[in-house]
N, CA, C, O and CB atoms as a CASP TS submission, in Angstrom:
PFRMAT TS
TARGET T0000
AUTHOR 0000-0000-0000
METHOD Language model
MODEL 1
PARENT N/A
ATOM      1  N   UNK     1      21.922  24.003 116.247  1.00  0.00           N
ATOM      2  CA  UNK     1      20.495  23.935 116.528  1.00  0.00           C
ATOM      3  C   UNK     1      19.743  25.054 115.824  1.00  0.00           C
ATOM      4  O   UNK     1      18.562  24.878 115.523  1.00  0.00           O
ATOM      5  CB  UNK     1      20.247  24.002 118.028  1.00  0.00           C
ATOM      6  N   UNK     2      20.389  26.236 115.535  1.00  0.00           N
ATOM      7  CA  UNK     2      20.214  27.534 114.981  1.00  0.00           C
ATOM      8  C   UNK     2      19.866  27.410 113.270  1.00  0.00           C
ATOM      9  O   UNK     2      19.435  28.244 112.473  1.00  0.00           O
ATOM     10  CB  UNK     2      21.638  28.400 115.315  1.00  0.00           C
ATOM     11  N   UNK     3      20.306  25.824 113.099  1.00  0.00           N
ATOM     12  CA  UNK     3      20.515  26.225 111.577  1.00  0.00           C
ATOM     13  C   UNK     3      19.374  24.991 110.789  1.00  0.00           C
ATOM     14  O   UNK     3      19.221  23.849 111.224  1.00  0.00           O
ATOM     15  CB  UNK     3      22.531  26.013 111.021  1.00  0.00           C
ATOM     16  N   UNK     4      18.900  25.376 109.966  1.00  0.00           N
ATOM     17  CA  UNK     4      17.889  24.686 109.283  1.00  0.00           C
ATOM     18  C   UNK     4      18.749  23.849 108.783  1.00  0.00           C
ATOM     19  O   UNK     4      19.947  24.051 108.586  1.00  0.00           O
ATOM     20  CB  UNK     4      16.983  25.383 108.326  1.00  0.00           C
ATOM     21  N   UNK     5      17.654  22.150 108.411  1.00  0.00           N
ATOM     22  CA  UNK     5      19.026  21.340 107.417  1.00  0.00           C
ATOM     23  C   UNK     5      19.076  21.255 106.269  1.00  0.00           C
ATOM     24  O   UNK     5      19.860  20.506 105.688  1.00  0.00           O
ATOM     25  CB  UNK     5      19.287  20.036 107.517  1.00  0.00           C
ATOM     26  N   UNK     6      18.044  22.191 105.568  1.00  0.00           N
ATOM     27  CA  UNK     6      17.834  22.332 104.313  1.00  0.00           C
ATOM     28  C   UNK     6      19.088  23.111 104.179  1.00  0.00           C
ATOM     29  O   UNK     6      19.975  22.785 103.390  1.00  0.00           O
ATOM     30  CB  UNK     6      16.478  22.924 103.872  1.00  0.00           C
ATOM     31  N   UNK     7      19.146  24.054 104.891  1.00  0.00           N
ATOM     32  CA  UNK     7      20.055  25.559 104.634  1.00  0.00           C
ATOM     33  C   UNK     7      21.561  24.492 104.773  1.00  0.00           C
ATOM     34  O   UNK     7      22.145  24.268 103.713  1.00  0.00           O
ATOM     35  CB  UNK     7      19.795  27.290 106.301  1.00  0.00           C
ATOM     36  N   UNK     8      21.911  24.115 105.560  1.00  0.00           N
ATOM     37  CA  UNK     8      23.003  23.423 105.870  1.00  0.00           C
ATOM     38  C   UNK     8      23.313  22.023 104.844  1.00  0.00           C
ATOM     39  O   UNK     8      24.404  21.455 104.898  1.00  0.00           O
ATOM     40  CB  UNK     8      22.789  23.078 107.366  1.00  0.00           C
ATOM     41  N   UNK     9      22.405  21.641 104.081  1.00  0.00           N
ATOM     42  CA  UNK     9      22.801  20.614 102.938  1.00  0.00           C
ATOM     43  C   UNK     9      23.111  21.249 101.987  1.00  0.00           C
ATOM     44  O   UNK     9      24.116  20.863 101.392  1.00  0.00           O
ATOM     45  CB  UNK     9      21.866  19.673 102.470  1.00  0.00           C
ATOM     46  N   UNK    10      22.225  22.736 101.345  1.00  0.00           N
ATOM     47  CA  UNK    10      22.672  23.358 100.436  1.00  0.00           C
ATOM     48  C   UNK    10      23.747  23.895 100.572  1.00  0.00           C
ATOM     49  O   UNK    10      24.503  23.924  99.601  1.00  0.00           O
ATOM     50  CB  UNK    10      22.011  24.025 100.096  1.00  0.00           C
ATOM     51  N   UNK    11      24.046  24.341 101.520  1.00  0.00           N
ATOM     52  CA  UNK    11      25.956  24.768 101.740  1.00  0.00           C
ATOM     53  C   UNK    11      26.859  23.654 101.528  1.00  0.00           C
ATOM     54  O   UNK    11      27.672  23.657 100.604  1.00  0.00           O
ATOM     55  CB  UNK    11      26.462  25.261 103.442  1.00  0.00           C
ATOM     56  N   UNK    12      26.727  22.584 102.459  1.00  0.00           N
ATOM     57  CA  UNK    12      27.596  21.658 102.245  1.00  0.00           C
ATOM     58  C   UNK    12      27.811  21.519 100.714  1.00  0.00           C
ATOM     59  O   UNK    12      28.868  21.711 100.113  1.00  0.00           O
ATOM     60  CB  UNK    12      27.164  20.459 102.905  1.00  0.00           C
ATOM     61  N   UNK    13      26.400  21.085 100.104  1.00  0.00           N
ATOM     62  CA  UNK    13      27.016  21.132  98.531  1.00  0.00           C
ATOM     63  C   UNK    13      27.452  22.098  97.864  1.00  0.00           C
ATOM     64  O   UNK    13      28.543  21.888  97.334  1.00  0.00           O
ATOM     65  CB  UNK    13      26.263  20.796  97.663  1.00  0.00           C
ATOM     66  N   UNK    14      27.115  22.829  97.740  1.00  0.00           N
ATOM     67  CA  UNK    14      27.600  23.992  97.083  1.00  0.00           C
ATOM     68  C   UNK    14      29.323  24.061  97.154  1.00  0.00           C
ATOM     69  O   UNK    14      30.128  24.234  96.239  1.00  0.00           O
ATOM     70  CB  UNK    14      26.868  25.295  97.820  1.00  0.00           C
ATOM     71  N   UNK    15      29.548  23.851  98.645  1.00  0.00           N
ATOM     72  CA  UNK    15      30.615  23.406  98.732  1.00  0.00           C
ATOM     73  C   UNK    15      31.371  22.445  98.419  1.00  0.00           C
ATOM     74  O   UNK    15      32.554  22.589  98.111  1.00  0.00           O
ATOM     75  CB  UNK    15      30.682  23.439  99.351  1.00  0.00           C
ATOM     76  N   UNK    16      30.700  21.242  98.472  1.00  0.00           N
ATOM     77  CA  UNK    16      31.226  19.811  97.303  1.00  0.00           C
ATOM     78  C   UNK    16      31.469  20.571  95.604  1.00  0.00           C
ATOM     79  O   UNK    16      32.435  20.504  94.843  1.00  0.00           O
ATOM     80  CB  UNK    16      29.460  18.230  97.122  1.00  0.00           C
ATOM     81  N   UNK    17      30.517  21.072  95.508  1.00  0.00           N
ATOM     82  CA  UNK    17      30.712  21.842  94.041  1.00  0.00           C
ATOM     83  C   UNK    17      31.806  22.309  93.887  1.00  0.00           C
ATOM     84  O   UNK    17      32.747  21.767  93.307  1.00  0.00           O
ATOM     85  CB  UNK    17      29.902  22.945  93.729  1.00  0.00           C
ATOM     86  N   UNK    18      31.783  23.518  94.469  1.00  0.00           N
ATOM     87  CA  UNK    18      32.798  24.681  94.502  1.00  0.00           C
ATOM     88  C   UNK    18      34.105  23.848  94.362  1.00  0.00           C
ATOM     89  O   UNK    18      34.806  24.206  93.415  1.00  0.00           O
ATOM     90  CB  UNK    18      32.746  25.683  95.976  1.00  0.00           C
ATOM     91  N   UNK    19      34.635  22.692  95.191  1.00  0.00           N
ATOM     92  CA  UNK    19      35.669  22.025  95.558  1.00  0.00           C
ATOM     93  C   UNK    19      36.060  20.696  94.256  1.00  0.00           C
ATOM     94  O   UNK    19      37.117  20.200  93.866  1.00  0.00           O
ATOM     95  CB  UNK    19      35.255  21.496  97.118  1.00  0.00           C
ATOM     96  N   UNK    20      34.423  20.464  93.849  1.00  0.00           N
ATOM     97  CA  UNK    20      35.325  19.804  92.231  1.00  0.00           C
ATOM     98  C   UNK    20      35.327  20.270  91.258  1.00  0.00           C
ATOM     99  O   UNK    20      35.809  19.786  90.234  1.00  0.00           O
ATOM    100  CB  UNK    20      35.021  18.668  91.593  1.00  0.00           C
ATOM    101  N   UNK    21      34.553  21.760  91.422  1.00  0.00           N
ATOM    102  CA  UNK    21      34.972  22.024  90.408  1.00  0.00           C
ATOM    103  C   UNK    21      36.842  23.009  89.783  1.00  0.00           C
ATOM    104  O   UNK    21      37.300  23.117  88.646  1.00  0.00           O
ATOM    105  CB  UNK    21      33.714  22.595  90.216  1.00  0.00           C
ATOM    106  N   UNK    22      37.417  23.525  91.161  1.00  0.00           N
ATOM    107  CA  UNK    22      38.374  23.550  91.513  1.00  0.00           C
ATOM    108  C   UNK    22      39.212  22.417  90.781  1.00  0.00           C
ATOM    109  O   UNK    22      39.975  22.745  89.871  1.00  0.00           O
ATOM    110  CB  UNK    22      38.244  23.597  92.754  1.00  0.00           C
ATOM    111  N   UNK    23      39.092  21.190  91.134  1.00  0.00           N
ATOM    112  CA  UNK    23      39.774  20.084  91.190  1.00  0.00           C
ATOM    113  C   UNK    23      39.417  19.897  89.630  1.00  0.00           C
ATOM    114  O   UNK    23      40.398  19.348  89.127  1.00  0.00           O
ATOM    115  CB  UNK    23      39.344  18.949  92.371  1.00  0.00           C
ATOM    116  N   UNK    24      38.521  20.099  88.740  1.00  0.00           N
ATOM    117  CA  UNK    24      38.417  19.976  87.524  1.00  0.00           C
ATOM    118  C   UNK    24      39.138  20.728  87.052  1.00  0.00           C
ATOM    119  O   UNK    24      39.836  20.342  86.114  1.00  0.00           O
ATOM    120  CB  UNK    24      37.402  20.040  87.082  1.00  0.00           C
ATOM    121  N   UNK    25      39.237  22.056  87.517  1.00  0.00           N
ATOM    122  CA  UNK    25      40.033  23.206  86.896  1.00  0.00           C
ATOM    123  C   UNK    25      41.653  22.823  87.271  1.00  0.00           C
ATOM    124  O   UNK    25      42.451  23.121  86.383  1.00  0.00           O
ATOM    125  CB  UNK    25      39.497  24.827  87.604  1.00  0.00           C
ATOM    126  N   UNK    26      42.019  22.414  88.066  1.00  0.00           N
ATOM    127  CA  UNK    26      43.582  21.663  88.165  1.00  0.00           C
ATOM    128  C   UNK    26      43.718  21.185  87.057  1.00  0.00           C
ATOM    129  O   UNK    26      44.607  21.355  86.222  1.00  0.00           O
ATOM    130  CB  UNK    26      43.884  20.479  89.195  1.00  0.00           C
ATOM    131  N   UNK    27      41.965  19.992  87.037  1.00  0.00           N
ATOM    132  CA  UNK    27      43.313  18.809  86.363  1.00  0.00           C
ATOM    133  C   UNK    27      43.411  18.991  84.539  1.00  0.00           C
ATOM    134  O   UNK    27      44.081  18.395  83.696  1.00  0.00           O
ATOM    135  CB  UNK    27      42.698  16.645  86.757  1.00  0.00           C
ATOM    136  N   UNK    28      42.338  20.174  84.444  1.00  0.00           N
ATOM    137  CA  UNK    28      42.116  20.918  82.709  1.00  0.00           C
ATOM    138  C   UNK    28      43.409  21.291  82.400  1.00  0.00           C
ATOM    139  O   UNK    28      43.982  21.040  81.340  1.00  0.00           O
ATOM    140  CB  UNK    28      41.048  22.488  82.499  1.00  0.00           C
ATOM    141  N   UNK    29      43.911  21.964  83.455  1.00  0.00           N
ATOM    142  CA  UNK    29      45.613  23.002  83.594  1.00  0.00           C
ATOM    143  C   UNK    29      46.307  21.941  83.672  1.00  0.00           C
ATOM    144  O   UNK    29      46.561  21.651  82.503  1.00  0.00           O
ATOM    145  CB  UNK    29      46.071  24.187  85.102  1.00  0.00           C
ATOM    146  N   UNK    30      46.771  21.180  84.352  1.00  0.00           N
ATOM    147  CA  UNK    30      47.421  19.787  83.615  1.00  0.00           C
ATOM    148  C   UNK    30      47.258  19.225  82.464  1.00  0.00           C
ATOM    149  O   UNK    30      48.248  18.843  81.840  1.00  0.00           O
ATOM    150  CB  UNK    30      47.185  18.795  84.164  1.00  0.00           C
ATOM    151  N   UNK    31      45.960  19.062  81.953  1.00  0.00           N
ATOM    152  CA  UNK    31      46.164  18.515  80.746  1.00  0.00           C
ATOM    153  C   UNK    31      46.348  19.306  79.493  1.00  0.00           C
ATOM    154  O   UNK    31      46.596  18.705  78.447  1.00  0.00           O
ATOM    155  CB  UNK    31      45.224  17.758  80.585  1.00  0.00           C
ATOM    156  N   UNK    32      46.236  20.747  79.520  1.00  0.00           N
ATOM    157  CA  UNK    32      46.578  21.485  78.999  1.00  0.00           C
ATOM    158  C   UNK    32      48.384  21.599  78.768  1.00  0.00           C
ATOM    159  O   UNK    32      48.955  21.638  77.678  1.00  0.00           O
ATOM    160  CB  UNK    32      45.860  22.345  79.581  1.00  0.00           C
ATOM    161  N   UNK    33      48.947  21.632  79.959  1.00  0.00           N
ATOM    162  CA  UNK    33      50.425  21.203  80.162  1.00  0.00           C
ATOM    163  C   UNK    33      50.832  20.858  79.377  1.00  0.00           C
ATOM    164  O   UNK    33      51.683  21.316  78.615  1.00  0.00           O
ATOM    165  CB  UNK    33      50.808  20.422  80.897  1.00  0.00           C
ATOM    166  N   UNK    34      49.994  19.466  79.425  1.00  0.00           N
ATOM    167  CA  UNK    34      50.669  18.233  78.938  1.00  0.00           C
ATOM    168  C   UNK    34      51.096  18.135  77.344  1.00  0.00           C
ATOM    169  O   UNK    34      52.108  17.678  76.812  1.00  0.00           O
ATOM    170  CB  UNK    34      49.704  17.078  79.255  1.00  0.00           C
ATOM    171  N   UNK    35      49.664  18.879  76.688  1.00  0.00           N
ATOM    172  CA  UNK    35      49.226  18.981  75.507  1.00  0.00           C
ATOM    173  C   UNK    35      50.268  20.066  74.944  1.00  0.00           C
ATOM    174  O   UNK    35      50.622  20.110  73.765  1.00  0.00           O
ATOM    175  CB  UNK    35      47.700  19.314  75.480  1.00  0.00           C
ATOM    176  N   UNK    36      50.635  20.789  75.782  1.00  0.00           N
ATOM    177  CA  UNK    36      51.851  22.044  75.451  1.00  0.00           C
ATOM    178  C   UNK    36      53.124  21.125  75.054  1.00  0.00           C
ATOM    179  O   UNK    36      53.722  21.001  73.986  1.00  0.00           O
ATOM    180  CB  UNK    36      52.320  23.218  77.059  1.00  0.00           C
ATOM    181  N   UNK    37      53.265  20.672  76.021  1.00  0.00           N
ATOM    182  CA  UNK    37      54.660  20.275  75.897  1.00  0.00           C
ATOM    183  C   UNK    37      54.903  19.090  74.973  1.00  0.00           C
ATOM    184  O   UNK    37      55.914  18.772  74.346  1.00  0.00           O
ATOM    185  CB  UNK    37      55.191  19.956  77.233  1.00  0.00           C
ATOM    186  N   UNK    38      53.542  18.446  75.070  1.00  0.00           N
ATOM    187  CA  UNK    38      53.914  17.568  73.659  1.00  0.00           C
ATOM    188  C   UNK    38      53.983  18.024  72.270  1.00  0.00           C
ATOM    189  O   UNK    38      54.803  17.589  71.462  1.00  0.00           O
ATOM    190  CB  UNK    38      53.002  16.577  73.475  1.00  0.00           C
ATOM    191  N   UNK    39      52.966  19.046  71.978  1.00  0.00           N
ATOM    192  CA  UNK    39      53.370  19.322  70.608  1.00  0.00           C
ATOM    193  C   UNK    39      54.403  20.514  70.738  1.00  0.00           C
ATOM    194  O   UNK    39      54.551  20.818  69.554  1.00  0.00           O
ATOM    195  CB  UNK    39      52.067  19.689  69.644  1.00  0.00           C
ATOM    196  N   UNK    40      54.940  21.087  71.227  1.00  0.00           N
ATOM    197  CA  UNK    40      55.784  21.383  71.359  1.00  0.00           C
ATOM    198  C   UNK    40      57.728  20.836  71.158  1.00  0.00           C
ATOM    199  O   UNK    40      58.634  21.476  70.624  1.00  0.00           O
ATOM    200  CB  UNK    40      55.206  21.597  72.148  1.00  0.00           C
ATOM    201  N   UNK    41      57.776  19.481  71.813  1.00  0.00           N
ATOM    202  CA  UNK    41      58.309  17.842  71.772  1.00  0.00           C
ATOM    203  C   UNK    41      58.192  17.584  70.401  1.00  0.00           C
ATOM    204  O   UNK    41      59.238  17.394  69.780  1.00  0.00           O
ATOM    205  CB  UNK    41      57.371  16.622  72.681  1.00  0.00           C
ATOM    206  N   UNK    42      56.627  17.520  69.535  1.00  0.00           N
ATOM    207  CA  UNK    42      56.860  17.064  68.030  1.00  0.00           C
ATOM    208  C   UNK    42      57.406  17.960  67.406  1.00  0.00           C
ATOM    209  O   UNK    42      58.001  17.709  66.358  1.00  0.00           O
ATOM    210  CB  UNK    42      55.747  16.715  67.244  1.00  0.00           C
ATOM    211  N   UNK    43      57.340  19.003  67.831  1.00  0.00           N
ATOM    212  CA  UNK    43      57.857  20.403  66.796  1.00  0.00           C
ATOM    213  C   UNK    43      59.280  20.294  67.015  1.00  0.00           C
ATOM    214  O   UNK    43      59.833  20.095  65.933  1.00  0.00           O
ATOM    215  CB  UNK    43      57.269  22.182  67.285  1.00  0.00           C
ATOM    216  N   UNK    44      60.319  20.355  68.236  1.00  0.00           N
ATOM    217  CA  UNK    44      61.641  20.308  68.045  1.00  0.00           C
ATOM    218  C   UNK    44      61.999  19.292  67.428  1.00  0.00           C
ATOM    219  O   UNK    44      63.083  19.321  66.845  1.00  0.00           O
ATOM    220  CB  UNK    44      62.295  20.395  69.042  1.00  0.00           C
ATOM    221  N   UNK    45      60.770  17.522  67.372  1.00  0.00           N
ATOM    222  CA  UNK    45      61.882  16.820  66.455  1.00  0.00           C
ATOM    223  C   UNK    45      61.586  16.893  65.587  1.00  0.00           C
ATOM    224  O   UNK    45      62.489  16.286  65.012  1.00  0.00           O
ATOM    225  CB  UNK    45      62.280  15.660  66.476  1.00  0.00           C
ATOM    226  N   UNK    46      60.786  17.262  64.682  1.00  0.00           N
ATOM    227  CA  UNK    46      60.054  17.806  63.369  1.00  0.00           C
ATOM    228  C   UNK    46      61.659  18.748  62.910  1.00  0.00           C
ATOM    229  O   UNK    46      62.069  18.748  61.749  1.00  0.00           O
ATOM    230  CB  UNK    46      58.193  19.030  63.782  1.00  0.00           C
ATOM    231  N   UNK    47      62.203  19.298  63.759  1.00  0.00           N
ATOM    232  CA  UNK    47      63.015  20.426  63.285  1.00  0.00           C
ATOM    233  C   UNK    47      64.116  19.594  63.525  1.00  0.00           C
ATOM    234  O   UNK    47      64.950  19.666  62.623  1.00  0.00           O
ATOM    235  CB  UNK    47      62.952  21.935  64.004  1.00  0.00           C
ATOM    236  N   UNK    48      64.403  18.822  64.447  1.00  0.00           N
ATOM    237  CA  UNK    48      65.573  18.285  64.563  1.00  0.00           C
ATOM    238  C   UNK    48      65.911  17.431  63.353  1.00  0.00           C
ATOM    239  O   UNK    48      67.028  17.473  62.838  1.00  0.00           O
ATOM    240  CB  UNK    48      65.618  17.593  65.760  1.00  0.00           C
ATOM    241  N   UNK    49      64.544  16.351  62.730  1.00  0.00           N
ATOM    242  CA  UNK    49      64.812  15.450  61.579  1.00  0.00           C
ATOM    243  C   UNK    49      64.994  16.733  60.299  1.00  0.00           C
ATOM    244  O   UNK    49      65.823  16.406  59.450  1.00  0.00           O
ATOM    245  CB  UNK    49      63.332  14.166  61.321  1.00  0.00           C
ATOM    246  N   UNK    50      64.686  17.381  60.189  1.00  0.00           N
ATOM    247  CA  UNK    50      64.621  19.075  59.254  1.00  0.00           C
ATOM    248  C   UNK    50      65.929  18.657  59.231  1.00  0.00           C
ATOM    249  O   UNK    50      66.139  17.708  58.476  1.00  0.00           O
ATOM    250  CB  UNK    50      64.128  20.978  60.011  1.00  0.00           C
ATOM    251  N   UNK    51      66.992  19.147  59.919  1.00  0.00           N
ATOM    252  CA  UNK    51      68.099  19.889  60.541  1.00  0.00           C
ATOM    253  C   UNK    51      68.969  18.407  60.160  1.00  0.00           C
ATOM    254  O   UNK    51      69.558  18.406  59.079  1.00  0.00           O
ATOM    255  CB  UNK    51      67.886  20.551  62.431  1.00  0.00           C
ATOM    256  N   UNK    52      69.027  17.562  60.746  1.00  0.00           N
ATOM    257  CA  UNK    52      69.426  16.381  59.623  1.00  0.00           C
ATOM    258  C   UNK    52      69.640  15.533  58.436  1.00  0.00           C
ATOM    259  O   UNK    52      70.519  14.740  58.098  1.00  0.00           O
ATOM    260  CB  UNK    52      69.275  16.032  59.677  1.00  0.00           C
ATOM    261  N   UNK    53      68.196  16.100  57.751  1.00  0.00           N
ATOM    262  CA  UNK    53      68.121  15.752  56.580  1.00  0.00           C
ATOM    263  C   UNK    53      68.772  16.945  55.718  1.00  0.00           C
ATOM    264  O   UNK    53      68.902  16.751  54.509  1.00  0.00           O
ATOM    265  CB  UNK    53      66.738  15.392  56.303  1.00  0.00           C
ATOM    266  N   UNK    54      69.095  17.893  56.148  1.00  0.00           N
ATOM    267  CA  UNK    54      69.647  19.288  55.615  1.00  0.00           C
ATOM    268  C   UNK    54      70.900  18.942  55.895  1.00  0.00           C
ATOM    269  O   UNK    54      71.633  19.470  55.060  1.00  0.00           O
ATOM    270  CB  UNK    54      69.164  20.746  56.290  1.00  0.00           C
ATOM    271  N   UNK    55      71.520  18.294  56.686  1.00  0.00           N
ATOM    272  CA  UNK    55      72.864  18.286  57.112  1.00  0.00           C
ATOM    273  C   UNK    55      73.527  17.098  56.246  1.00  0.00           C
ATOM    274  O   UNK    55      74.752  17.122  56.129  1.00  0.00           O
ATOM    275  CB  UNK    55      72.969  18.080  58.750  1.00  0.00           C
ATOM    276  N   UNK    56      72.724  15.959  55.573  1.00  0.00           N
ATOM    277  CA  UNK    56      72.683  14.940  54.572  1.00  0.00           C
ATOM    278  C   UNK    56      73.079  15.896  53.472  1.00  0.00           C
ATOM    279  O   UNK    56      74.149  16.477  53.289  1.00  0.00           O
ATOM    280  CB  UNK    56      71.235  14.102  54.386  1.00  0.00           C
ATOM    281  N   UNK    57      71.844  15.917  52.719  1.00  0.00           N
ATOM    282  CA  UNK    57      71.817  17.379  51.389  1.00  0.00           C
ATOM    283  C   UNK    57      72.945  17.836  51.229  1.00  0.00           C
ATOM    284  O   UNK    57      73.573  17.632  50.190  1.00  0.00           O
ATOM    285  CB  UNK    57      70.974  18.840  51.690  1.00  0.00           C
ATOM    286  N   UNK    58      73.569  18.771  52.559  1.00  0.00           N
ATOM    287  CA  UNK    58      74.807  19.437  52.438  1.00  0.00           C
ATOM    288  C   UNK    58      76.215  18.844  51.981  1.00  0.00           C
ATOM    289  O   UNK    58      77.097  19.184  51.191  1.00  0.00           O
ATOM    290  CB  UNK    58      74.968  19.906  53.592  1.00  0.00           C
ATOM    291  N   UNK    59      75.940  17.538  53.075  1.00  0.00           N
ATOM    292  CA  UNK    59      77.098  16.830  53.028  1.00  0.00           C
ATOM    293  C   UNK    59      77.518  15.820  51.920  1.00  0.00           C
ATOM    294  O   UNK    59      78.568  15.297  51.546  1.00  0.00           O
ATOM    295  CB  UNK    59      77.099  16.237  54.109  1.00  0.00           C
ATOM    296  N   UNK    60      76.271  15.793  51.588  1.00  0.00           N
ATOM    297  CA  UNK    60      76.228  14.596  50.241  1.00  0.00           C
ATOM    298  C   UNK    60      76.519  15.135  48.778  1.00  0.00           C
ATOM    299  O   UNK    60      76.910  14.516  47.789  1.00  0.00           O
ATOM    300  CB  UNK    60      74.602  13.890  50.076  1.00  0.00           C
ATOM    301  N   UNK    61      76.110  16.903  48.995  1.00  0.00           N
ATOM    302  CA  UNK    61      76.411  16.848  47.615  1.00  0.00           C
ATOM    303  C   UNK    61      77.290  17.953  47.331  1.00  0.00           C
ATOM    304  O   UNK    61      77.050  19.032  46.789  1.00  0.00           O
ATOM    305  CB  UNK    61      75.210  16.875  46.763  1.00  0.00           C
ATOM    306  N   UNK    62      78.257  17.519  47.757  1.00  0.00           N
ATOM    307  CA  UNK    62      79.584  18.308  47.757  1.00  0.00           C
ATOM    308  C   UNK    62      80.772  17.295  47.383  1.00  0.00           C
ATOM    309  O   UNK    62      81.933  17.700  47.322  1.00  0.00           O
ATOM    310  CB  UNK    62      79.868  19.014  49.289  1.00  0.00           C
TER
END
């Protein structure tokens, strides 16, 4: 009864805010993750086909 409802909508949101923007910041850090570990994923097989085709070379021309 104490509390105005202007004052009390602007909190609530602020609080809706506060709470997606949280939830945006999760899901940035996930997709950031994601983005790690995939090029990361192309780089070992980038090195792995490397590491094969070197192991051809070697073997072939001997």
């Amino acid at each position: 009864e104490g509390f105005d409802r202007s004052d009390v909508k602007k909190a609530l949101l602020e609080s809706l805010y506060e709470q997606r923007k949280e939830e945006r910041r999760k899901e940035l850090a996930k997709e950031l993750k994601r983005r790690e570990n995939y090029s990361r994923n192309k780089l070992i097989e980038k090195d792995q086909k490397r590491s094969k085709s070197n192991e051809h070379n070697i073997c072939g021309s001997g």
